[in-house]
C-alpha positions in Angstrom: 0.0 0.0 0.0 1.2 3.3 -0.8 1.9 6.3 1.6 -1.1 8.0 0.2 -3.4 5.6 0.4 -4.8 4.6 3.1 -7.9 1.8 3.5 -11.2 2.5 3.0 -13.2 3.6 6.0 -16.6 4.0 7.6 -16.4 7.5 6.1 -14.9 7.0 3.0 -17.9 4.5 2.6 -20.6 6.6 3.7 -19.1 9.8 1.2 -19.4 8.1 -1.5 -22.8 6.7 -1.5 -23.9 9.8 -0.3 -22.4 11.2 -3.6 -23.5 8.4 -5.3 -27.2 9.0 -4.1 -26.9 12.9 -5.2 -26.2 11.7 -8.6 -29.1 9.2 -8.7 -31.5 11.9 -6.8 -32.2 10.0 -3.8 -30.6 12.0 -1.5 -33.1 12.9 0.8 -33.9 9.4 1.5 -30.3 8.7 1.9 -30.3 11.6 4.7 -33.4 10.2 6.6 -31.9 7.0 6.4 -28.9 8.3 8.1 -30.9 9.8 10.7 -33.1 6.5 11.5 -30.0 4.4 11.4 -28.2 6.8 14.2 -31.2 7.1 16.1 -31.7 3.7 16.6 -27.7 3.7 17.3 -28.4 5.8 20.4 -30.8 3.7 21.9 -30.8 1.6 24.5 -30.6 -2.2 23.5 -34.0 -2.9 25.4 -35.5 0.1 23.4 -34.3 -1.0 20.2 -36.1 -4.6 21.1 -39.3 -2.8 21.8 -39.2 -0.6 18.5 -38.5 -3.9 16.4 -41.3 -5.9 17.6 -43.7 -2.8 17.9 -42.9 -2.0 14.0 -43.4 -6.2 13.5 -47.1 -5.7 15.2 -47.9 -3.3 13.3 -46.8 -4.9 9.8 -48.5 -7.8 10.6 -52.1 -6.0 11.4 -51.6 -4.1 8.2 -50.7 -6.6 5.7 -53.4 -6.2 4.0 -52.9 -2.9 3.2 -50.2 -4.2 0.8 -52.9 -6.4 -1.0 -55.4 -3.6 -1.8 -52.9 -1.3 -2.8 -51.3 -4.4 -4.9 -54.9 -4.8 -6.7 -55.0 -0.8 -6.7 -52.0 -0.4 -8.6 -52.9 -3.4 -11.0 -56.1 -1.7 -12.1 -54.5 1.5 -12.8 -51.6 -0.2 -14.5 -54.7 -1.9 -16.4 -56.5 1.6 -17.5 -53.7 3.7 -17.9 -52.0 1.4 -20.7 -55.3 1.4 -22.2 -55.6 4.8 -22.7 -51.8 5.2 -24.0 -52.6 1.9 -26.3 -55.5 4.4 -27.8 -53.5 7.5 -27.4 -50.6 6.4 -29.7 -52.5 5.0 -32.2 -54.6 7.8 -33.0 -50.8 9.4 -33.1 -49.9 6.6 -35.8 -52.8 7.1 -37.4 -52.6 11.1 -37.5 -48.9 11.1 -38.8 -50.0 7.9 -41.6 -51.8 10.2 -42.9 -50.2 13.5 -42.3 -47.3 11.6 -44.4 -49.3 10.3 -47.1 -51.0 13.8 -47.5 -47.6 14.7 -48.2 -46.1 12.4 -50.3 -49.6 12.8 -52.7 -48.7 16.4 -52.7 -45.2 16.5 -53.8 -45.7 13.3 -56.5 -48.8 15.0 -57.7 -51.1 12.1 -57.8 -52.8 9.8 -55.4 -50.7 6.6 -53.5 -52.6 3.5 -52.8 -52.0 2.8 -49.1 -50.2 -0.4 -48.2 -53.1 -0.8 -45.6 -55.5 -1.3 -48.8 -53.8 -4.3 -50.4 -53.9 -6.4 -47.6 
């Protein structure tokens, strides 16, 4: 190892995916996960017992919650790429024609469409 380089530490570590999670935009989260993570740090073992098995209660009388929202996000999912299905092909269709308006225009006479002859 070289004179100026020295191992990689704790804070070496935390700098860079701090940097790393500016560049991604997820710094925020990165910040409050700092702050949870030395919270819980601070406490007191018997504290940190209570606060895991309080947030396990809790998860396990909402787990439904993640169902519904699962089926939630489904439907949408479901309509929205619907809509964009019928969305771009009202584009296509628009800009077909668009571009066979102006290929008739600059040839001077009228193109059969390759739509017709199938």
């Amino acid at each position: 190892m070289s004179k100026n380089k020295k191992g990689i530490g704790l804070f070496h570590m935390l700098r860079d995916v701090l940097v790393a999670s500016i560049n991604k935009g997820q710094f925020p989260m990165a910040i409050l996960g700092v702050i949870a993570a030395e919270i819980i740090w601070k406490l007191p073992p018997k504290d940190v017992s209570h606060l895991v098995f309080r947030l396990l209660d809790v998860a396990e009388a909402r787990f439904y919650a993640g169902y519904v929202l699962a089926v939630i996000i489904t439907f949408a999912w479901l309509f929205h790429s619907r809509y964009q299905r019928r969305t771009m092909t009202n584009e296509i269709t628009r800009i077909s024609d668009q571009r066979n308006q102006l290929q008739e225009n600059q040839l001077g006479k009228q193109i059969r469409s390759s739509e017709e002859r199938r």
